[in-house]
Structure formats: structure tokens, C-alpha cells
N, C-alpha and C positions, 0 to 999 in steps of 0.2 A: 583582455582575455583571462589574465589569473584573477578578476572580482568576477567573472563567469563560471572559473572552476571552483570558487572557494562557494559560492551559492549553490551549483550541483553538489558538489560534497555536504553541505549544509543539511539540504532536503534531503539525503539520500539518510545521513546519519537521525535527522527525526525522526525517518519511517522503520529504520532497524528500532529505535528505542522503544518505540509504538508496538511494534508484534512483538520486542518482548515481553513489554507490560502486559499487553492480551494474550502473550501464552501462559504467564505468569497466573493474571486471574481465572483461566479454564484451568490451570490444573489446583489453584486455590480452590474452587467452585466445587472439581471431582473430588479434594479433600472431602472437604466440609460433604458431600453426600455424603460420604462412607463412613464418617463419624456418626451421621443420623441414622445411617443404616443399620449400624452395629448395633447388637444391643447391650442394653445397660442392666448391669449385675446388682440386684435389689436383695434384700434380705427379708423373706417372706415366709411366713406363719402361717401353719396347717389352718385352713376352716375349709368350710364347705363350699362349695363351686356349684355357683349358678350359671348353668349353659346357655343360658340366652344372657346374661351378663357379660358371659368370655364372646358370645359373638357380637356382642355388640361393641364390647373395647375393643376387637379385631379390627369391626369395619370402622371404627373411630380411627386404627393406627394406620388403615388402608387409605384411608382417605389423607389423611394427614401425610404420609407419605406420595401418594399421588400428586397433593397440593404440592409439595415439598417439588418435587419432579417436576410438575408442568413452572413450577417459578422458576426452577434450574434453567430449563430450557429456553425460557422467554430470555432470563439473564445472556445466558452465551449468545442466542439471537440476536440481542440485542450490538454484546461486544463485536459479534462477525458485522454486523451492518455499520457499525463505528469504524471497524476496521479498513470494510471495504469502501469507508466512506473517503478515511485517510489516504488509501491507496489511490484512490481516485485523484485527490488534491495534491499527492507527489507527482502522480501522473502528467494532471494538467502541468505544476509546476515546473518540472522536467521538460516540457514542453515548450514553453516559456520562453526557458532560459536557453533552448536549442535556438528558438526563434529568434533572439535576440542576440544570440553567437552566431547565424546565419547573415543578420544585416550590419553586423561589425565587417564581418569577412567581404562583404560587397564592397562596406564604404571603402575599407581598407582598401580592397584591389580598385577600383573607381580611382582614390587618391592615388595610388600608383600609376594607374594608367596616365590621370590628369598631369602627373610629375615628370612623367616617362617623355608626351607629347612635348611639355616643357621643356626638356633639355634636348630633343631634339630640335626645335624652333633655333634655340640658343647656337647648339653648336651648328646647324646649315647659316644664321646669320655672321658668326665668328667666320668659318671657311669663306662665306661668299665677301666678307671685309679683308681678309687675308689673301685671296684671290686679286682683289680689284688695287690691295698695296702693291702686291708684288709685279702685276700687269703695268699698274707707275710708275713702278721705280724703276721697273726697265724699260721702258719707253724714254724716259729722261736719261737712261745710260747710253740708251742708243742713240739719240739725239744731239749728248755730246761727246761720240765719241766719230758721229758724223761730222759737227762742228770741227774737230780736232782735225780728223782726214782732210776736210775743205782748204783750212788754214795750213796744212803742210803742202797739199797740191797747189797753195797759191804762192806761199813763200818758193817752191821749186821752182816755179812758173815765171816768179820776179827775179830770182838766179838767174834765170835763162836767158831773160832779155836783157838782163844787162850786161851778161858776158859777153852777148852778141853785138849788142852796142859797143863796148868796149874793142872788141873784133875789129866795127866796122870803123870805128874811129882811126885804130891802128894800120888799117888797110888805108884809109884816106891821107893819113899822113905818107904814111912810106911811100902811097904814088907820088904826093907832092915832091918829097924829097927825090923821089928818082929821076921825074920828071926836069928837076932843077941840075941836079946833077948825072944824066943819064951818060953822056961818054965819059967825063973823068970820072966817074966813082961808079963804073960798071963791077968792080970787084966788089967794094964796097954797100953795092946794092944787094951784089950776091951774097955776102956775109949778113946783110940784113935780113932779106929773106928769108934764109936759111934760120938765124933766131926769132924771126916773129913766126916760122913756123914750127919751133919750138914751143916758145909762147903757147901758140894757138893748141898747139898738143896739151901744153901743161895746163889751160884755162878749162880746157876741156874735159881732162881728166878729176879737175879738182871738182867741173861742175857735177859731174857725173859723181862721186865721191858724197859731193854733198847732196844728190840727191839719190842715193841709195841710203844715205847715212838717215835724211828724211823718212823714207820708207822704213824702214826699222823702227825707228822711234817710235812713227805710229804704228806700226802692228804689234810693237811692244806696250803701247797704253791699251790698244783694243785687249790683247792677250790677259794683260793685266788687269784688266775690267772684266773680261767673261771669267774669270777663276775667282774674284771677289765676290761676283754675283752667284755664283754655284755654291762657294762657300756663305757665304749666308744664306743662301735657300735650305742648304744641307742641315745647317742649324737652328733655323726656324721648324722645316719638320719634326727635328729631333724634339725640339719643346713640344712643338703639338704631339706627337706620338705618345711620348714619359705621360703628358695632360692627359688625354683622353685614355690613358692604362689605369692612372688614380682615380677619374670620373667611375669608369665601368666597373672597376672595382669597390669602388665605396655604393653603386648599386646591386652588386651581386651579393654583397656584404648585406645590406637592409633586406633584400630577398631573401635570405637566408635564418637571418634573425626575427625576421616575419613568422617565416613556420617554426621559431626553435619554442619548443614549451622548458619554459622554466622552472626550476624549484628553489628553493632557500640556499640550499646548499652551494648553489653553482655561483650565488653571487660572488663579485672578484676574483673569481679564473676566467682564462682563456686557453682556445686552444688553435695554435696553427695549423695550417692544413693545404693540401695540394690539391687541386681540382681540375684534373683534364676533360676537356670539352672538347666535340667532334660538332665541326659546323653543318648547318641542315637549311644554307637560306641565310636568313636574319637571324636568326636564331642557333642557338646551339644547346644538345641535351650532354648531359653527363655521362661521360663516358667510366671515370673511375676517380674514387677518392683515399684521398691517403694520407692519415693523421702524420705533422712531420714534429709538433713539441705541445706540453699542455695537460690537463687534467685528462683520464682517458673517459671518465661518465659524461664532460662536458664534447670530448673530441665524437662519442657516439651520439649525443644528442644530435651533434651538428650534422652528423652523416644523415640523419634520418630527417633533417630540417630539407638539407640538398637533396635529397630524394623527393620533398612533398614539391617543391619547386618547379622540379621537370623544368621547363627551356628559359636558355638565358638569353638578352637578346645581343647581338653583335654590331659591333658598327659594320660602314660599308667603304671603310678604309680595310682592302685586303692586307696592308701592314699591320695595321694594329690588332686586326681579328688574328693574324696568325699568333703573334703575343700572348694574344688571350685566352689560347684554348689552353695553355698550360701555368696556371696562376696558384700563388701563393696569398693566402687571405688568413687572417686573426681574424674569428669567433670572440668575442670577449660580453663577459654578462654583469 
């Protein structure tokens, strides 16, 4: 774009140098008549005057002046047809180099487009890869944290029957024993009883015990599993979110500096700047901007860059578009 504006500037400065040389030699030209027009102060001796002498050096200076005249006029003719020959050729040239700053502007946007399509391809295969981990990784948590439940419901399970084993054993004994000894050790039976049904309170209480204490443990790994997995999902969005704010900004940034026209002087400034956007769709236009540090010639360039711009486009994360209607972006040239 600036070897397009330094070639218009080019032809434009030819065609000024051009009309002034041809206004130059029109008024050289109307000189030089007026010198021949004038006349010339002779120093001249009484004799006698022949009238058909004097009119015939008349129509000798009549003619000579006529010649004089019709060459003036062929001359300036000549210069306007050169002139309008030039103007023609800035013209076309002018032309040109529109036409040629017209199919920059195309590629240009075309490459954008084609870059634009590109990073969305990217970021829908990043989401639907991050999708299908997170959908793994917790199907595997869930998997073992089912494994885990099963193996507590089985250890409670093997508690159970062997207490009751135990039980039954304890009951087979003490009828043997009563049976053997049923009238003398009638008291003695009843003192048994009386502790194996202790016993049986206390085997029972402790099973119970240990299978609540079971219950616990696994709802404190499940617990402890679904707040891990929250917490890393928490912090995986946050990276994708910060990622896709630097992405869209470093395209709002080339958008921007696409439309900025440059001059000499701006090289190494920059200027930061505030840009609220009002969403409209996928899209979003500018709603208002606001220099916040910077050179202030480069900070109005850039305003009138984000003006040729008009719509920025938005992801279709309603998180990160809200982010983005109020950003901070460096201009820098």
C-alpha cells in the first residue's frame, strides 16, 4: 500500500511540474509578442517620402506581424495538445494504480477470509479434542469410583457373614454345653446366656460400626473425586478462555492495522487503546473508543483505522465474547 501511495504522489507531482513549464512558456511566448510589437526607436534623416514605398513597408510589417501571430498561435496549440496529452497519461496512470490498489485490497481481504476459516477449523477441532478428554476422563472416574463402592459393599458383606458365623458357632456351643450340663449348671447357663447375649449386642454393634464407617469412606472418595474433577475442568476453561482473548485479540489487532495508513514519522510509536464493542450475532461493531497511553497522531490514526473496519467477529463462547466487548489492544507501527 505505501509503494501505491509513493507512485500516486509521483504522477501527481509530474503533472503539477508539466503545467508549470507550459504556463511558463505561454506567458514566455505573450513576452516575446509584445517585444515584436513594440516599436523600435531608429534615428532617422529628413528626405523625401514615397507613399507607395511607406505602403508597401506597411504591408511588408503587416504581414510579418500576421506571420509572427499565426506562428504564436500554432506554438501555444501546440503546448495545450502536449498538455492535454500529459493529462491524459496521469489520468490513465491514476487509473492504474487505483486498479491495482483495488486487487491488493481483495487479495488482502480473501487472505483474511482464508485465515479467518483457518482458525476456526482449528479451534472447533481443539474444543471437540477437549471435549472427548474430558468425557474420558470421567468415565474412568466414574468407573473407579463404582469399583471402589462394589469392593466396600463386598468387604461389608464378608463382615456380615462371618459375624454371623461366629454367632452361629457360639449358639452351637453353649447348647452343647447346656445340654451337658442342664440341671446342675442351670444358673450357670443363665449367666452364659445372659453374656453371649452381650457378646451378640457387642458383635453387632461393632458390625454396624464398621459398616457405617465403610459407608463413609466411600462417599468421602466419591466426594473427593467429583471436587477434583470440577476443579480441573475449572482450570482447563480458564486456560481456554485467557487463549482464545490473546487469539482474538491479536486478529482485531491485524484488522486494524490493515486499515491504519502510515507515515515515516509513526515508525516506533504505539498507542494503547480501549475498544467497546456491542455484539450483533457473530459479529460485533464499535460502539466507542478511547486512547488510554501513546503518541496522540498515531492514537487518531488508529481511531479512524477502527472506524474503516466496522464488524469484529466474535466467538460463540458467550464467556469469552462478554470479555471481549471491552478490550485493551497496542497499535504499534
Amino acid at each position: 500500500m505505501l509503494m501505491l501511495n509513493k507512485e500516486y504522489k509521483s504522477a501527481i507531482l509530474i503533472s503539477v511540474v508539466l503545467h508549470i513549464i507550459l504556463f511558463v512558456l505561454l506567458l514566455g511566448g505573450s513576452w516575446f509578442s509584445d517585444d515584436d510589437k513594440k516599436p523600435k526607436h531608429q534615428m532617422v534623416e529628413a528626405v523625401v517620402i514615397d507613399p507607395k514605398a511607406i505602403e508597401k513597408q506597411a504591408k511588408s510589417i503587416r504581414d510579418q506581424r500576421d506571420a509572427a501571430k499565426k506562428a504564436e498561435q500554432q506554438r501555444v496549440e501546440k503546448l495545450r495538445q502536449q498538455a492535454e496529452l500529459l493529462e491524459q497519461n496521469r489520468k490513465k496512470e491514476e487509473e492504474r494504480l487505483r486498479r491495482l490498489q483495488e486487487q491488493k485490497v481483495q487479495q488482502e481481504k480473501q487472505a483474511r477470509e482464508a485465515e479467518k476459516q483457518k482458525q476456526l477449523a482449528e479451534k472447533q477441532k481443539k474444543e471437540e479434542q477437549e471435549k472427548a478428554r474430558i468425557e474420558k476422563q470421567r468415565a474412568e472416574k466414574a468407573e473407579a469410583e463404582r469399583k471402589a463402592k462394589a469392593a466396600a459393599v463386598a468387604k461389608a458383606a464378608a463382615e456380615k457373614k462371618a459375624a454371623e458365623q461366629a454367632k452361629a458357632a457360639a449358639e452351637a456351643k453353649a447348647a452343647a454345653e447346656a445340654k451337658a450340663k442342664a440341671d446342675a449348671k442351670a444358673k450357670a447357663e443363665a449367666e452364659k446366656r445372659a453374656k453371649e447375649k452381650a457378646q451378640q449386642e457387642a458383635a453387632e454393634k461393632a458390625r454396624l460400626a464398621r459398616e457405617k464407617e465403610a459407608q463413609e469412606a466411600a462417599l468421602n472418595d466419591i466426594f473427593s473425586g467429583l471436587e477434583a474433577e470440577s476443579a480441573q475442568i475449572s482450570s482447563a476453561r480458564q486456560k481456554y478462555v485467557a487463549s482464545e482473548l490473546d487469539r482474538y485479540g491479536a486478529i482485531y489487532k491485524q484488522m486494524i492495522q490493515e486499515k491504519l495508513l502510515t507515515e515515516d514519522s509513526f515508525r516506533g510509536k504505539s498507542c494503547k487503546i480501549n475498544i467497546r464493542l456491542v455484539q450483533t450475532g457473530s459479529d460485533a461493531i464499535v460502539s466507542k473508543v478511547t486512547p488510554i497511553d501513546g503518541e496522540s497522531a498515531v492514537c487518531s490514526a488508529a481511531k479512524r483505522a477502527i472506524a474503516q473496519v466496522g464488524n469484529f467477529p466474535m466467538p460463540k463462547e458467550q464467556d469469552v465474547a462478554n470479555q471481549l466487548k471491552n478490550i485493551n489492544l497496542v497499535v504499534d507501527l
